[in-house]
LOVOZA-250651 format. One line per 2 residues: number of its first residue (from 1); their letters; for each residue x, y, z of C-alpha. Coordinates in nm, 4 decimals. Each point is the difference from the previous one (the first is absolute). Example, Ala and Ser with C-alpha at 12.3 -4.5 7.8 and 13.67 -1.06 7.14 Angstrom:
# LOVOZA-250651
1> as> 1.2300/-0.4500/0.7800; 0.1370/0.3440/-0.0660
***
This chain:
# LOVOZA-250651
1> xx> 8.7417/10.9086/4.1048; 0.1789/0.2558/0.1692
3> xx> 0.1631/-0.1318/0.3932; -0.1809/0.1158/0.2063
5> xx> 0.1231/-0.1965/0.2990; 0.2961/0.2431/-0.0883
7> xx> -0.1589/0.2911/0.0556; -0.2118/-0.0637/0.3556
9> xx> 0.3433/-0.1253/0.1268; 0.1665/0.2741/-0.1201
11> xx> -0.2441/0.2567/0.1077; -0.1944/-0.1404/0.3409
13> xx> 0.0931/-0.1468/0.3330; -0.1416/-0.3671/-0.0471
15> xx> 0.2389/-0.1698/0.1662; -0.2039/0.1491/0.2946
17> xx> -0.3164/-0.1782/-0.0595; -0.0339/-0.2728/0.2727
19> xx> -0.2009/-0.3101/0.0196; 0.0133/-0.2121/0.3463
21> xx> 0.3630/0.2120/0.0853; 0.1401/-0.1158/-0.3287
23> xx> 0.0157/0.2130/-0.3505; -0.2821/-0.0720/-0.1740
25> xx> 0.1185/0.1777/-0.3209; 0.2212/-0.3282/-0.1320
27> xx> -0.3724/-0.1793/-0.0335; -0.2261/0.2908/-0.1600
29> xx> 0.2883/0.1732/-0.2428; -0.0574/-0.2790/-0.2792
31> xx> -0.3828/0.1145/0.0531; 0.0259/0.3445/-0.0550
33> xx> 0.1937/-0.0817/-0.3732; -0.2585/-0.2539/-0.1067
35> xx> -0.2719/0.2793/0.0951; 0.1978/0.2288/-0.1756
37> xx> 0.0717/-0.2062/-0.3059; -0.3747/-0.0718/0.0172
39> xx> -0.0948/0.3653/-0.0679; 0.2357/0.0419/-0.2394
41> xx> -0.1226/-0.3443/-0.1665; -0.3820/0.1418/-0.0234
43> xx> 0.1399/0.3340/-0.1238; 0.1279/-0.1834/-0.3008
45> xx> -0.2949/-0.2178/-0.0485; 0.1823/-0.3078/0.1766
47> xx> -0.1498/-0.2296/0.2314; 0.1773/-0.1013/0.3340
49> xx> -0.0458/-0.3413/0.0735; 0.1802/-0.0092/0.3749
51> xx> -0.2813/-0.0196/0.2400; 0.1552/0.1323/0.3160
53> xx> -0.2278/0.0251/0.3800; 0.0896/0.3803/-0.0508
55> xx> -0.2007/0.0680/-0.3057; -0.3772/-0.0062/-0.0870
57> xx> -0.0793/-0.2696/-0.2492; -0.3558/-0.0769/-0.1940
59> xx> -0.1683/-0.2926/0.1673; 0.0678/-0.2101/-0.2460
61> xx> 0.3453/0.0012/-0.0169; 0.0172/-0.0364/0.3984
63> xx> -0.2268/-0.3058/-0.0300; 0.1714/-0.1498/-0.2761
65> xx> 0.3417/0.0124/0.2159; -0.1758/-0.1137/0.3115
67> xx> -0.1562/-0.2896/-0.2307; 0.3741/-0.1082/-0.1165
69> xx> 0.0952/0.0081/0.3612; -0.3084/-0.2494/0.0902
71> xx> 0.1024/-0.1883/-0.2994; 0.3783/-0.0434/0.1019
73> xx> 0.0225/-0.0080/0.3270; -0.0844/-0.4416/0.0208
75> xx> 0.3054/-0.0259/-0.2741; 0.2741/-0.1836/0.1786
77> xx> -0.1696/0.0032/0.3572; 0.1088/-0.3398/0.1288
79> xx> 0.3547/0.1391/-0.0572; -0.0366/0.2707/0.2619
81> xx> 0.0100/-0.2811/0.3055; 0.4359/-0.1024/-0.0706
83> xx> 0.3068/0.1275/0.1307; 0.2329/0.2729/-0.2240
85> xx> 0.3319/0.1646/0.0249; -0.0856/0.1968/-0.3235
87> xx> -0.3056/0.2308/-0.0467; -0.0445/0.1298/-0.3460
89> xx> -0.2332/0.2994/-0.1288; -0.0407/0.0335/-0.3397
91> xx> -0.3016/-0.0066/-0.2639; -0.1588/-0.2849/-0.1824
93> xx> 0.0003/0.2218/-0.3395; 0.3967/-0.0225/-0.0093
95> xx> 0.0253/-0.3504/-0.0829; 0.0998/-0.1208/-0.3319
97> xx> -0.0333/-0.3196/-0.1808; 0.3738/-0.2097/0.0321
99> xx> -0.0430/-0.2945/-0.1641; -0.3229/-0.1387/0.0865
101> xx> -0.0178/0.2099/0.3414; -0.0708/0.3062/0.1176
103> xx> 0.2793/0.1300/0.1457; 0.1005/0.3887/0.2026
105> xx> 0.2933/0.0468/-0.1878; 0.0934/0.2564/0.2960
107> xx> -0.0037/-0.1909/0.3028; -0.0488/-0.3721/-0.0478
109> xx> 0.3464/-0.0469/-0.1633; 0.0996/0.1913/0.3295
111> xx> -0.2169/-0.2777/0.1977; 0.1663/-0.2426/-0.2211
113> xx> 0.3351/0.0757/0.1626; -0.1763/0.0117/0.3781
115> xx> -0.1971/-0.3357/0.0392; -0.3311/0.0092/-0.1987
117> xx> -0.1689/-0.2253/0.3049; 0.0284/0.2704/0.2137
119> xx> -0.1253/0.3060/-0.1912; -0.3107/0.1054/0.0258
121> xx> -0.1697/0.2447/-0.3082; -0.2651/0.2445/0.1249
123> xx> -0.1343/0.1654/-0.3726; -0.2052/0.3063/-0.0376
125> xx> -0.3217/-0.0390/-0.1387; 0.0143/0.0847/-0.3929
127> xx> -0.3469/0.0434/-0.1967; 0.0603/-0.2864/-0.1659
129> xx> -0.0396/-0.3652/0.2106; 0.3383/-0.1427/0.1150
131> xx> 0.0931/-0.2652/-0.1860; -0.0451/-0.3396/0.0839
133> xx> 0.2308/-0.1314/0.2966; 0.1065/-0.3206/-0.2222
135> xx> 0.1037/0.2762/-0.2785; 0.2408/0.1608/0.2332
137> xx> 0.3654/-0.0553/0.0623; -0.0507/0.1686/0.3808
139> xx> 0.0039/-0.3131/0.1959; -0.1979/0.2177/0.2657
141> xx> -0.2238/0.2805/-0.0778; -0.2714/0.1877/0.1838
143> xx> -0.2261/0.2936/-0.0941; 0.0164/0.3362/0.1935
145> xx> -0.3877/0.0502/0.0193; 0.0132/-0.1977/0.3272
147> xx> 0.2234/0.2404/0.1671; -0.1573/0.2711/-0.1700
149> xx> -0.3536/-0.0988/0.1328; 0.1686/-0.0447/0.3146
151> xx> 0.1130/0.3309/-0.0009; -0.3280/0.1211/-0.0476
153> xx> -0.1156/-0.1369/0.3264; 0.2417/0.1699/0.2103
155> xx> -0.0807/0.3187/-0.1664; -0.3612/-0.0739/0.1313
157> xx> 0.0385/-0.0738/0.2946; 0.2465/0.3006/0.0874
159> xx> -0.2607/0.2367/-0.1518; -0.2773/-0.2274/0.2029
161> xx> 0.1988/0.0785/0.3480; 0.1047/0.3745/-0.0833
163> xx> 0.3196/-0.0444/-0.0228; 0.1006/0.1601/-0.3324
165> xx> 0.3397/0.0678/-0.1317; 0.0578/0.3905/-0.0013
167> xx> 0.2676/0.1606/-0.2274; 0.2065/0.2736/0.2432
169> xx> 0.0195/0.3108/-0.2094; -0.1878/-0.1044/-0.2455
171> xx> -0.0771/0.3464/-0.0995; 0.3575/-0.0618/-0.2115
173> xx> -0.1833/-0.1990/-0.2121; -0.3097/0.2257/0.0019
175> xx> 0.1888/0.2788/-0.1245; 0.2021/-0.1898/-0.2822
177> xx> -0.3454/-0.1480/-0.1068; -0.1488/0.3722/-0.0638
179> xx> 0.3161/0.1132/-0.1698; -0.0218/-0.2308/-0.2531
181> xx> -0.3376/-0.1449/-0.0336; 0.0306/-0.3355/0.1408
183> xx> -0.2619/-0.1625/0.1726; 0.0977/-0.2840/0.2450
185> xx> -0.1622/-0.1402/0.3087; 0.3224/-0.0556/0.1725
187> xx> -0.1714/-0.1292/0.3384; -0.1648/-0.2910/-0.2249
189> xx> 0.3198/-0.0491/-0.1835; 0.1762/0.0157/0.3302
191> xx> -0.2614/-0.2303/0.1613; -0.0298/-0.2469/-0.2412
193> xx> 0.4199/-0.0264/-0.0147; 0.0187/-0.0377/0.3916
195> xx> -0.2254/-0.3054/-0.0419; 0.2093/-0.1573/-0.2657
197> xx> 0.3111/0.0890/0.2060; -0.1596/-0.2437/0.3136
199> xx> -0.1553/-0.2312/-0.2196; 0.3494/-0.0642/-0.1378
201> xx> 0.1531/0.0199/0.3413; -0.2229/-0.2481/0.1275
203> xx> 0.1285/-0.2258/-0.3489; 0.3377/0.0542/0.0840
205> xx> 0.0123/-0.0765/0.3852; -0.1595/-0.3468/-0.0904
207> xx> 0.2150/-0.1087/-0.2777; 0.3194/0.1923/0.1219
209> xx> 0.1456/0.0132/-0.3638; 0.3832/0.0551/-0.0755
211> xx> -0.0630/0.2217/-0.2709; -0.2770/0.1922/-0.1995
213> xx> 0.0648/0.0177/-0.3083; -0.2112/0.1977/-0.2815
215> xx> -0.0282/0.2131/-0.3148; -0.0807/0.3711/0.0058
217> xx> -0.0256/0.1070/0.3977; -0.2241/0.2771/-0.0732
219> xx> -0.3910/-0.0866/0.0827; 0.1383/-0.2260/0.2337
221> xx> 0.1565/0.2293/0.2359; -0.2156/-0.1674/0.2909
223> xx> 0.1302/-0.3867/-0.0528; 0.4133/0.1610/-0.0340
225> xx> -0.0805/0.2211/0.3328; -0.1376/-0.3017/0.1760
227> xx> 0.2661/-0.2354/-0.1474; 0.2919/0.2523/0.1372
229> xx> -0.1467/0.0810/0.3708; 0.0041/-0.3838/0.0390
231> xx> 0.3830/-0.0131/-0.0943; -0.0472/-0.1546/-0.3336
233> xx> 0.2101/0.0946/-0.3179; -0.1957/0.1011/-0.2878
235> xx> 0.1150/-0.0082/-0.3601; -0.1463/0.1311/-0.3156
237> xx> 0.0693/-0.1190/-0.3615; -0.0244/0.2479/-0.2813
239> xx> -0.2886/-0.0584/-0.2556; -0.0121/0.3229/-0.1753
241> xx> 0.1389/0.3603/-0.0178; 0.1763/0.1570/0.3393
243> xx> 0.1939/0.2300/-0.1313; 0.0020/0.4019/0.0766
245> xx> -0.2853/-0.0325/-0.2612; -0.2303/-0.1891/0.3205
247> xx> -0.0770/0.1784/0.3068; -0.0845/-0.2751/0.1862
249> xx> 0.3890/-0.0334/0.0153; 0.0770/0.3456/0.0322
251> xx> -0.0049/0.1810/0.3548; 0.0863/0.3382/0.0280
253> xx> -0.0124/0.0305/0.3985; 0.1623/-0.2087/0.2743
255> xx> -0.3099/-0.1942/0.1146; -0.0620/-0.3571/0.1650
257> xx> 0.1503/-0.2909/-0.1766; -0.2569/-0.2621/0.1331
259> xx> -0.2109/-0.0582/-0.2969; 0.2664/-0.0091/-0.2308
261> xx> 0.1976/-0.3661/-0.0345; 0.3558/-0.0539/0.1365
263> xx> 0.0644/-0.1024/-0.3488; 0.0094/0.0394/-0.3554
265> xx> 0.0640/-0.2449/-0.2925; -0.0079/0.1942/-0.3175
267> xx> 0.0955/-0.1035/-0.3886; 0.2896/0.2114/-0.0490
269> xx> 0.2616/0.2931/0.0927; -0.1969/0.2611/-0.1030
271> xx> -0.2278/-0.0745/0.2502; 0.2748/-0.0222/0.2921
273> xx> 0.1655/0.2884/-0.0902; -0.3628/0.2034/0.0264
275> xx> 0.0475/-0.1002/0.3674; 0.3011/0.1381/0.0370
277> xx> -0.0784/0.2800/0.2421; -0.3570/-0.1046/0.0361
279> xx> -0.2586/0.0480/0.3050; -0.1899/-0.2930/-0.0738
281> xx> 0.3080/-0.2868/0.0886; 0.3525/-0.0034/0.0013
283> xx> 0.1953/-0.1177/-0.3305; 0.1797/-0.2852/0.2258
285> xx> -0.3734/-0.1497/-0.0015; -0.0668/-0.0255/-0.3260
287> xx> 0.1116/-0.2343/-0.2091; 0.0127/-0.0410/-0.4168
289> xx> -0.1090/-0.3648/-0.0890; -0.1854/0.0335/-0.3502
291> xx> -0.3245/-0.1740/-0.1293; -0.0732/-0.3616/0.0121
293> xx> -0.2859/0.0557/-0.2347; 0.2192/0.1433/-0.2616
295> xx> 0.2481/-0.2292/-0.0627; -0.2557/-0.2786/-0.0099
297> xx> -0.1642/0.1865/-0.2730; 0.3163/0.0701/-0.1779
299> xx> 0.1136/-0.3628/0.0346; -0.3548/-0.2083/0.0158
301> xx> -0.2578/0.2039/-0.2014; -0.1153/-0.1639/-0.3258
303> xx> -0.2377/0.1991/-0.1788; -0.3526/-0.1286/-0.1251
305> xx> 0.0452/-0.0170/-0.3802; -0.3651/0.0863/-0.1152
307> xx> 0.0429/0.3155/0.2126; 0.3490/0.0422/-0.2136
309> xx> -0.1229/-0.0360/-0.3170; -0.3397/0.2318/0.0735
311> xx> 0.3132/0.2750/0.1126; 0.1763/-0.0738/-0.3213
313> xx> -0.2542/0.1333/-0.2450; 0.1120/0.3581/0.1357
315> xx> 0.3370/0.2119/-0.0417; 0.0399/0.0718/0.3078
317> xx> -0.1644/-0.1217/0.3738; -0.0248/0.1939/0.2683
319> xx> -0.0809/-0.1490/0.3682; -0.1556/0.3257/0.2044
321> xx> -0.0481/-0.0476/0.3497; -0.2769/0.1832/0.2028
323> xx> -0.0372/0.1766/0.2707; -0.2832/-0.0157/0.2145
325> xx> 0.1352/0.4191/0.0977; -0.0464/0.0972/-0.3691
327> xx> -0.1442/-0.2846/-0.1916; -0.2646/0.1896/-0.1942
329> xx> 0.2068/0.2872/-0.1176; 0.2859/-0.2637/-0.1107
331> xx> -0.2952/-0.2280/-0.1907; -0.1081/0.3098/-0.1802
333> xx> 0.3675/0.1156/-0.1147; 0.0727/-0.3617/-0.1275
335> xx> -0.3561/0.0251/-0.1666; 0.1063/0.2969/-0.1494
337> xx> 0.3349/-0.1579/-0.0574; -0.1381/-0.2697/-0.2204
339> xx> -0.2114/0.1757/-0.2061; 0.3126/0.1657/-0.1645
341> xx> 0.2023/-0.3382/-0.0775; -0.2302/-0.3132/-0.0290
343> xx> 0.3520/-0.1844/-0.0645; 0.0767/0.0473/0.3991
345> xx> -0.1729/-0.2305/0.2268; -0.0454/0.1004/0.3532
347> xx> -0.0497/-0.3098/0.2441; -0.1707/0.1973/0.3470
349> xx> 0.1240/-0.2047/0.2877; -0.2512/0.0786/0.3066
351> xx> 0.0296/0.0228/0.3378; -0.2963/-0.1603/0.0738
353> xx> -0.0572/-0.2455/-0.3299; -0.3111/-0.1633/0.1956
355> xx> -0.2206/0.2888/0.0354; -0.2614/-0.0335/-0.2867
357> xx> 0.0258/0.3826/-0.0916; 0.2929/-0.0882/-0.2195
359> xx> -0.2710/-0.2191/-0.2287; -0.2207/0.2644/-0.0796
361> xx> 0.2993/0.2994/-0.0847; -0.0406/0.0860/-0.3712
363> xx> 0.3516/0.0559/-0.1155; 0.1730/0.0188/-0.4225
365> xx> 0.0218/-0.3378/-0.1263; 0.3767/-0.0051/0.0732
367> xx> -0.0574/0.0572/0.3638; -0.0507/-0.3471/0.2289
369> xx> -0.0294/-0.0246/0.3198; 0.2287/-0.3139/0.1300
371> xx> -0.1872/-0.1800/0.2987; 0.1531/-0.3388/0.0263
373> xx> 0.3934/0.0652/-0.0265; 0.1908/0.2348/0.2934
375> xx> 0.2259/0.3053/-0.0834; 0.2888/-0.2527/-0.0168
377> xx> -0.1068/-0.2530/-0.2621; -0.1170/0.2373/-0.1851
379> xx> 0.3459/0.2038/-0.0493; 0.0645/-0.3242/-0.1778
381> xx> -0.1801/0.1381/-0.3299; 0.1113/0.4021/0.0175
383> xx> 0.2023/0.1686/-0.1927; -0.1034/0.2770/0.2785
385> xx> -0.1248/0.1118/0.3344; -0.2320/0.2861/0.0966
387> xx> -0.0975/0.1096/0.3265; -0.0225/0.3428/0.1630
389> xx> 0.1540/-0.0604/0.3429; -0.0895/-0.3855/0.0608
391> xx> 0.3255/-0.2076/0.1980; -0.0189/-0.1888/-0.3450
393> xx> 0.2524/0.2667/-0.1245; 0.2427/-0.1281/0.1495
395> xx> -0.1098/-0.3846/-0.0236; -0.0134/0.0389/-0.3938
397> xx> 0.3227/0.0376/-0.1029; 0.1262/-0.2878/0.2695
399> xx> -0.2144/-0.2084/-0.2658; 0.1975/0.1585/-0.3202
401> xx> -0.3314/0.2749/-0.0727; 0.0702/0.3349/-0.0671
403> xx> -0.1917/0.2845/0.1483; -0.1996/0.2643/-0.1398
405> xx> -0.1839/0.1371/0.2978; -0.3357/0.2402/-0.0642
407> xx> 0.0810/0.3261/0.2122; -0.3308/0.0792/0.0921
409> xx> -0.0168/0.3023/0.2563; 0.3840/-0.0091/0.0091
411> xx> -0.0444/-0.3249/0.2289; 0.2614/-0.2109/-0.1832
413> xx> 0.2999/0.2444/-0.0259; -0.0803/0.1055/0.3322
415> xx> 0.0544/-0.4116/0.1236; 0.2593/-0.1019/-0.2727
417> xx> 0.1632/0.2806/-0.1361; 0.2965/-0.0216/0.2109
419> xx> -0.0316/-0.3602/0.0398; -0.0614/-0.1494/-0.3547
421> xx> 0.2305/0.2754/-0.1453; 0.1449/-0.2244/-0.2749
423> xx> -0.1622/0.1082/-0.3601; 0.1031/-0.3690/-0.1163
425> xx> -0.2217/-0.1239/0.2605; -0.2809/0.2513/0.0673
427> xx> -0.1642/0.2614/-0.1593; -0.3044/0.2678/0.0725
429> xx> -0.2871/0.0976/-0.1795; -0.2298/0.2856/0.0274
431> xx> -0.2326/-0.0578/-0.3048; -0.1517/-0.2943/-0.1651
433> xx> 0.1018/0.1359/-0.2967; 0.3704/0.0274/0.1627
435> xx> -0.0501/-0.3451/0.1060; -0.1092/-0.1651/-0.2919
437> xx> 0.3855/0.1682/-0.2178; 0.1642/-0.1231/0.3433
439> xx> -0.1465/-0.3644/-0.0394; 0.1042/0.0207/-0.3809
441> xx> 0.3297/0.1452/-0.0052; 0.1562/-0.1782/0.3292
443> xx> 0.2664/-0.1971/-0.0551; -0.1006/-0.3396/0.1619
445> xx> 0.3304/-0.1425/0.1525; 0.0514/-0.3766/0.0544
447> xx> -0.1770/-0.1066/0.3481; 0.3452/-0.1514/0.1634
449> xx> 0.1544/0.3700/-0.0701; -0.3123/0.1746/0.1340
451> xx> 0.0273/-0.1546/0.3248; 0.4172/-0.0153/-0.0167
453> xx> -0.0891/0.4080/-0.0264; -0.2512/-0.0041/0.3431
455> xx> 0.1728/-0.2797/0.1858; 0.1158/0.2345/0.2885
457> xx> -0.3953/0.0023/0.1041; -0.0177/-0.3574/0.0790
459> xx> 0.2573/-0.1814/0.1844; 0.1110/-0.3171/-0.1209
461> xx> 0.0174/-0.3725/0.1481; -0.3439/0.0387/0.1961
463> xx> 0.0129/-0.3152/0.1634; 0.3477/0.0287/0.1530
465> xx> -0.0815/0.3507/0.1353; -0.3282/-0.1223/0.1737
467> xx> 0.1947/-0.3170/0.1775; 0.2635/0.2647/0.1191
469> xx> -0.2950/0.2549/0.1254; -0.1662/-0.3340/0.2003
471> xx> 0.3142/-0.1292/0.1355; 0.1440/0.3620/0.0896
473> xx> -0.3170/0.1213/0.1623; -0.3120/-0.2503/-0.0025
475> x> 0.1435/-0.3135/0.1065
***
């Protein structure tokens, strides 16, 4: 998807849009690229699964969310009355099985170092049920539908006493809207992001935190905003792509830093050195630490031997990991893919592996889709990796896998061309039938070279770069 985020900052005044006195561009830009990707998603038969206030849904999909809300919001509520110096905003779908817990590999190693007692977890609602408090590591964890509802209510009663939030020059937005074809109702997104913004503030003034800490800032632009009026430092952990190749990390104007955190703890150099003249923070804030959840795969993971001998009836395995952006295109090339080699199996590693859908797709014998092992474990049994622009690029050869990325729509050379640039590591196809002589004729290198070749992307000792980050800036 081209960047569009690129373009309207390049080519309108936005930083001129005002909300309450303040820009109100640094909480609807992410907007305007998921309605944009959203177009471009239903041009190419895709589906877009974000449901944003600024877009029309079917009522079923809004009830469905509102029903998940309802269903979440009582998880955790007795841990809502304590006191916390740490407030942490993450998602309950990012937790991974360690051991016999489920663990957020991104920030409760992080809490680990900080004093688990007083951290509090506040996790998006996921269409799936959280799981069961006793079955996670988190010593305290809340849902957001509470706040969310809450939220709500203040947009209510505003509307209920006429006292609106208007957009000043919102005829900006108007105009950029007609130009390209977007449609978003920027007063309701505006509205509903205001409300979130007090409902947080209200959070915050009553708990007085030390710290927020959280993965991926964008679509909670309200909570950082609140967090940094108050005074309070807000940091962000890396869970996926943020290089040039995401544009919720690129800005292309000088605007208002308040929704973005005051800092950044990322996997590798590459990553700092993308912020080395950046708009978004300063490279003194951010801060290469690597990935707890890869070296406890690398050092812990012991793979399920019936699953190992089922892989070992083929000549090759390939783990392909979808994308919610471009899943049916990529099903339908591997489809394709498989029908020309029935030596090859392809392992499809979803996004989603609870939604039934994935039990009813008819797909070539030596197609499976993988529903009860993660991206990680399942490395374990590859000789390869496919993806066309997933973060899992990158991730694969950390775990010794090779790439061979599906270039659908030039989306993976325009992410990883530069980036993934050795041919040992990471190659392109355009074709299945490309794809298929690629899988073939690749020489598969040992997995301690393959990530000796990509180590730059991940930083080593994780733990001792996390204590130095809490001492140096959290403690």
């Amino acid at each position: 998807m081209s960047n569009i985020l690129e373009y309207i900052e390049s080519h309108y005044p936005v930083d001129q849009v005002l909300v309450n006195g303040r820009q109100g561009w640094p909480y609807l830009r992410y907007q305007y690229y998921v309605n944009h990707s959203a177009k471009e998603l239903q041009l190419a038969g895709e589906e877009s699964r974000a449901l944003q206030p600024s877009q029309g849904h079917n009522a079923v999909s809004i009830l469905r969310f509102l029903k998940n809300i309802l269903r979440d919001a009582p998880y955790g509520f007795s841990n809502w009355f304590r006191r916390y110096d740490y407030v942490i905003l993450t998602g309950s779908d990012a937790r991974r099985l360690v051991a016999d817990k489920y663990v957020n590999p991104f920030l409760d190693p992080l809490v680990d170092e900080l004093a688990p007692a007083r951290a509090l977890f506040i996790e998006n609602t996921s269409p799936s049920a959280p799981c069961r408090m006793k079955q996670v590591y988190t010593r305290y964890v809340v849902s957001r539908g509470g706040l969310f509802m809450y939220a709500l209510f203040i947009m209510a009663v505003r509307r209920i006493l006429c006292r609106r939030h208007k957009i000043v020059n919102k005829v900006i937005l108007d105009r950029i809207e007609a130009d390209l074809g977007l449609t978003i109702d920027a007063t309701v997104f505006v509205e509903f992001a205001e409300s979130t913004r007090k409902a947080f503030t209200h959070l915050f003034r009553m708990m007085r935190p030390r710290a927020v800490l959280l993965t991926c800032y964008y679509g909670r632009e309200p909570a950082v905003n609140a967090a940094k009026d108050l005074g309070i430092k807000v940091v962000e952990v890396q869970h996926g792509s943020i290089g040039k190749e995401h544009p919720a990390y690129n800005v292309h104007l000088d605007i208002d830093k308040s929704c973005f955190p005051d800092h950044l703890l990322v996997y590798g150099d590459r990553e700092l050195a993308m912020f080395a003249d950046s708009r978004f923070i300063e490279k003194a804030r951010v801060h290469p630490v690597g990935s707890f959840y890869i070296d406890y795969v690398r050092a812990s993971y012991a793979p399920d031997p019936r699953l190992a001998a089922d892989v070992s009836r083929y000549e090759k395995t390939v783990g392909v990991t979808l994308q919610w952006t471009c899943e049916k295109r990529l099903v339908g090339f591997i489809s394709d893919a498989a029908a020309l080699d029935a030596g090859i199996l392809y392992m499809l590693i979803p996004r989603e592996p609870q939604n039934p859908a994935y039990s009813d797709m008819v797909l070539p014998p030596n197609v499976v889709v993988i529903r009860d092992k993660n991206f990680y474990e399942l490395m374990a049994y590859c000789d390869f990796h496919s993806t066309v622009y997933s973060t899992c690029a990158l991730e694969a050869p950390s775990l010794g896998v090779q790439n061979i990325l599906v270039d659908l729509d030039g989306l993976a050379r325009s992410y990883y061309r530069e980036v993934l640039s050795d041919a040992r590591v990471t190659r392109f196809a355009n074709t299945p039938d490309e794809y298929v002589t690629m899988v073939n004729s690749f020489r598969r290198l040992d997995r301690d070279v393959v990530c000796e070749l990509h180590k730059g992307f991940f930083a080593p000792g994780y733990r001792e770069n996390i204590r130095k980050f809490v001492k140096e800036h959290l403690l």
